[in-house]
KOLVO-928815 format. One record per residue (C-alpha): residue number from 1; chain; x, y, z. Coordinates in steps of 0.25 Angstrom, whole numbers, plus 5000, padded with zeros to 4 digits. Example, Ala and Ser with C-alpha at 12.3 -4.5 7.8 and 13.67 -1.06 7.14 Angstrom:
! residues 2
  pos  unit    c1    c2    c3
    1     A  5049  4982  5031
    2     A  5055  4996  5029
This chain:
! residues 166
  pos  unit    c1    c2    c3
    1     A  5000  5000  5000
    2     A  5005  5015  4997
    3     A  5007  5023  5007
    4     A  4998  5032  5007
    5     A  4986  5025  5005
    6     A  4973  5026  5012
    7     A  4970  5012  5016
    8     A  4959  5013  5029
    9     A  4963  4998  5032
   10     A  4977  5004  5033
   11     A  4973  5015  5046
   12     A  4970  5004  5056
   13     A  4982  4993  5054
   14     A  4978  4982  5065
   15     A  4963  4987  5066
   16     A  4966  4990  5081
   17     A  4954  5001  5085
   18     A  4946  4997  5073
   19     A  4934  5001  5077
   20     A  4918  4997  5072
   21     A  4916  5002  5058
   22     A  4906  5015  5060
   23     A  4896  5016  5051
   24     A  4887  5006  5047
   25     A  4886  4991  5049
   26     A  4877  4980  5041
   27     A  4881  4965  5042
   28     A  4873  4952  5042
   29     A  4874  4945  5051
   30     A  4865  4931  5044
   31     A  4852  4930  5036
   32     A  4842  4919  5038
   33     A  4831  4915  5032
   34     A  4820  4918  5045
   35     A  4807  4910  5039
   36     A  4804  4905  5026
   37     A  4790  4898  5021
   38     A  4785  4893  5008
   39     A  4770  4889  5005
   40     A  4764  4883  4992
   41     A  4750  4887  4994
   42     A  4747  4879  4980
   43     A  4752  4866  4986
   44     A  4756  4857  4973
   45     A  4746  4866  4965
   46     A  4755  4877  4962
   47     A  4765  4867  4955
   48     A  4754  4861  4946
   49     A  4753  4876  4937
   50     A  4760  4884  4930
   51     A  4769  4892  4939
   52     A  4769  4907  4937
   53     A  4767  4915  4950
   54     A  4765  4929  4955
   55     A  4776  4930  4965
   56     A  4773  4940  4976
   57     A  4784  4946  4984
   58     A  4783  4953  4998
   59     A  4795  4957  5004
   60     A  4798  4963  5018
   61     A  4809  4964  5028
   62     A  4811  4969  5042
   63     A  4824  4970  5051
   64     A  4823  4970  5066
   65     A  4835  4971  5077
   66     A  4839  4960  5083
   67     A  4849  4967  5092
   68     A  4860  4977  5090
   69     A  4865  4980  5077
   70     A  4857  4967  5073
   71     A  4846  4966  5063
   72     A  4836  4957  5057
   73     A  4830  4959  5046
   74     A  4820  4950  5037
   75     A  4818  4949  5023
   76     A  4803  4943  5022
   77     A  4798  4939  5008
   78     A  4786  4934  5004
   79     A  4783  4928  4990
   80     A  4771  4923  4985
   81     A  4769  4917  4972
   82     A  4756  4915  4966
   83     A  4747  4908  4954
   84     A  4736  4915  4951
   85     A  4728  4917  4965
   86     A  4736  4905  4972
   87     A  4749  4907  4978
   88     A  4760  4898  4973
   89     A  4770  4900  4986
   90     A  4772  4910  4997
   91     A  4786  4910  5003
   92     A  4789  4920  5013
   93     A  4804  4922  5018
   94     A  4809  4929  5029
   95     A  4826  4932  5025
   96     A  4831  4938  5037
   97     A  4845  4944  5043
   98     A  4853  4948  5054
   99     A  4861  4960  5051
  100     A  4871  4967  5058
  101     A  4868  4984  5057
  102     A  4873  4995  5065
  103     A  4875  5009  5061
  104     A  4865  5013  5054
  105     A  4856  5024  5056
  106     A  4841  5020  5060
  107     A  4836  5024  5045
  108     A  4849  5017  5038
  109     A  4846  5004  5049
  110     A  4831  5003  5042
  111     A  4836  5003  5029
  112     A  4845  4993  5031
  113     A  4836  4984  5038
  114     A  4826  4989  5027
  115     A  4834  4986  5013
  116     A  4848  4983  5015
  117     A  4846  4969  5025
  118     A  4833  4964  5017
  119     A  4843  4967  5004
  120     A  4852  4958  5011
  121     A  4843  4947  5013
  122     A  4836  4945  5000
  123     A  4845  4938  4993
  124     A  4842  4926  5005
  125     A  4829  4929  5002
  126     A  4828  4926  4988
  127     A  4837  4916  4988
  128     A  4827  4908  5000
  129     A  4815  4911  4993
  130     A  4819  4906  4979
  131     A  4825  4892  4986
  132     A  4811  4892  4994
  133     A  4801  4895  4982
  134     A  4811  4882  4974
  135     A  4809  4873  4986
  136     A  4797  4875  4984
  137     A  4795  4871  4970
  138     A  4794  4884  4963
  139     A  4802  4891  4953
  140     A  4814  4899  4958
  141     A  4810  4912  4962
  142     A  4819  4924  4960
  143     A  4816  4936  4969
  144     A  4820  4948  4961
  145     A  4828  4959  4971
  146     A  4821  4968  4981
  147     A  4824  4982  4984
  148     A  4825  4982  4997
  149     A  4829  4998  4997
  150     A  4818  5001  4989
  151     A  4807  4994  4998
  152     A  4813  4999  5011
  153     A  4811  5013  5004
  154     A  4798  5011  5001
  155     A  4796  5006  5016
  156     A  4802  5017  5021
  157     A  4792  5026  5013
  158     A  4779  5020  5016
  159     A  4784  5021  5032
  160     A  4787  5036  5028
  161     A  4774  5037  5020
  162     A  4766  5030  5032
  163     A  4772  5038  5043
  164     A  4767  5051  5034
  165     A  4752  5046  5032
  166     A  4752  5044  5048
């Protein structure tokens, strides 16, 4: 190395008094699948007819702190696919988390919980709900990405709009 150069790794040789990083912290600490069920209402019926359902998707998470600096936060979706009137399967998965956050401001701490950990988990979401939806003898299904910014915004808008209205 030059001398000269500004290397930051370089001020602390032998990390004696490193202290904690300031600013903000995020880590996850394991992600779980909490509870998972799959119904075939149709029974064997639904694999007598042409299969071409209306799949239905509701999505919805929520965090809670489990102690300090510890949060858990829930992925839950719910998909129902339908022929016709009759519904095909309902599988309803709740992808869950514990994360590691401290430093961040009461508003930066929602959004986290709100976007940025539901992000997080719904890859493990997808991948257990189009395992599920094949065990059960259904075509692969293929969740297309979410938003999870855009929804917490919308969230926080209609809280916003509801607060006015009252």
């Amino acid at each position: 190395m030059a001398e000269g150069d500004n290397n930051p790794a370089d001020s602390n040789p032998g990390g004696q008094g490193a202290e904690q990083p300031a600013g903000p912290q995020f880590g996850v600490t394991k992600t779980f699948v909490k509870d998972i069920s799959f119904e075939t209402p149709m029974g064997v019926k639904v694999f007598t007819q042409a299969f071409q359902p209306k799949i239905q998707l509701d999505v919805n998470s929520r965090g809670s702190a489990i102690a300090d600096n510890t949060h858990e936060v829930v992925l839950t979706l719910t998909i129902t696919a339908k022929i016709d009137d009759n519904t095909a399967y309902l599988l309803e998965l709740q992808q869950a988390g514990i994360f590691a956050i401290s430093g961040f401001e009461d508003e930066q701490l929602k959004h986290v919980l709100g976007a940025i950990c539901p992000n997080f988990l719904f890859p493990y979401a997808r991948e257990a709900v189009d395992s599920m939806v094949v065990r059960g003898g259904f075509p692969p299904l293929s969740l297309a990405p979410i938003d999870f910014d855009a929804l917490f915004r919308n969230a926080q808008a209609q809280a916003t709009e509801g607060q006015k209205l009252n």
